[in-house]
C-alpha positions in Angstrom: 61.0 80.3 107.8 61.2 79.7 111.2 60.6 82.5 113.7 60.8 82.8 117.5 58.2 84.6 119.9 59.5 86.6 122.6 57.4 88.9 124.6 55.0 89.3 122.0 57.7 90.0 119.1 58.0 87.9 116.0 61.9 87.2 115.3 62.6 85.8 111.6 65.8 83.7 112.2 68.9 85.2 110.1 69.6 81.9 109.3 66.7 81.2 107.4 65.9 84.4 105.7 66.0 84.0 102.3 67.8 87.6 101.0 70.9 86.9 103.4 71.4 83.0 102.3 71.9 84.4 98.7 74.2 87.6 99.7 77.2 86.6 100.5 79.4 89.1 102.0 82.3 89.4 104.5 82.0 92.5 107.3 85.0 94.4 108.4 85.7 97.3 110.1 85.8 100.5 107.5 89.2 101.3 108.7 90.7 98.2 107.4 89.1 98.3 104.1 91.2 98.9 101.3 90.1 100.2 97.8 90.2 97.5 95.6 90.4 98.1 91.9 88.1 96.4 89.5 90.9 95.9 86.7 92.4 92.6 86.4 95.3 92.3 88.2 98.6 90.0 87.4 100.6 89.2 89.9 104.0 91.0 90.4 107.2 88.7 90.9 109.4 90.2 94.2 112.3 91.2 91.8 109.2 93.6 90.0 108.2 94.5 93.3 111.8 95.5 93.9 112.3 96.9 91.3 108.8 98.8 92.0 109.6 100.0 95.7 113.0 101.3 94.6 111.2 103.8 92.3 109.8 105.6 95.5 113.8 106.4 97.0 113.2 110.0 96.5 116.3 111.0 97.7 118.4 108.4 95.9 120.1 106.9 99.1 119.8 103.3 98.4 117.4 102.7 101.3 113.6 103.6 101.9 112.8 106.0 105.0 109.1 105.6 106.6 107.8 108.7 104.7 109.2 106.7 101.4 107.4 103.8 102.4 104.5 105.5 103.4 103.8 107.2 100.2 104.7 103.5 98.5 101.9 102.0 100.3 99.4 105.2 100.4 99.8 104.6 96.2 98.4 101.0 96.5 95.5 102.1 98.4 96.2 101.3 101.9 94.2 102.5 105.2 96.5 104.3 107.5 99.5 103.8 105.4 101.6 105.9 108.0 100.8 103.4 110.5 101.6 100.5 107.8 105.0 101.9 107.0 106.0 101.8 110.7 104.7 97.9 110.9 106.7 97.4 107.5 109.8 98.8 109.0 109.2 96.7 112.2 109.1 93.3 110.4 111.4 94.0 107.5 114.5 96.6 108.9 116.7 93.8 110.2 119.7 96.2 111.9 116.9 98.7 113.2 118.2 101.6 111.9 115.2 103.2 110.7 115.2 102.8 107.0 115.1 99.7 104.4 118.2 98.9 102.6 118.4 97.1 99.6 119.6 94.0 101.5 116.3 94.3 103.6 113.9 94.6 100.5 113.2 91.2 100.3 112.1 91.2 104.0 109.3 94.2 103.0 108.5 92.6 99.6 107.5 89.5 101.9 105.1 91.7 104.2 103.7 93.5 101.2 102.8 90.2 99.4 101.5 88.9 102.8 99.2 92.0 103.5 97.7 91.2 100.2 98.0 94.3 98.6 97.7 94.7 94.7 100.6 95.2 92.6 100.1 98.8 91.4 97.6 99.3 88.5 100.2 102.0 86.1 103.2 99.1 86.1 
């Protein structure tokens, strides 16, 4: 291990230390951690996603409000999912009108699959 000497104090380089060359591990910020589930996960299609999304259109409009999508993406774990419904409706409400239509789904199935999230674990 090679170590550097300054003003008296021995520095081990992180480099060479042998406990963080066999960890390997990615740092982030704990409020962009999401909670992953262990299960193994299959892949959703964007027509089961669809079909998935629509299931949260409490009041049976035909179109998701923020507080639908919220809840949609606060039930696959996300961090500040109020704040993630309000991106979602910026990239995927195409006339602006403050809610996804069915027309628009395919637009928030796209930013869903993008972010990564996992397809829900009871579907």
């Amino acid at each position: 291990m090679s170590t550097s000497h300054r003003r008296g104090v021995n520095i081990e380089c992180a480099g060479t230390n042998e406990k963080s060359a066999d960890k390997k591990w990615q740092w982030s910020w704990p409020w962009t951690r999401r909670k992953h589930n262990k299960s193994v996960q299959i892949p959703l299609t964007e027509e089961q996603w669809k079909v998935w999304l629509r299931g949260f259109d409490t009041n049976c409009d035909g179109r998701l409000s923020k507080e639908e999508l919220k809840n949609a993406l606060e039930s696959l774990g996300s961090s500040f999912p109020a704040w993630r419904a309000w991106r979602a409706l910026y990239h995927a409400d195409e006339n602006g009108d403050g809610y996804i239509s069915d027309d628009e789904l395919d637009g928030l199935v796209k930013y869903i699959i993008k972010r990564g999230y996992a397809p829900p674990s009871n579907s």
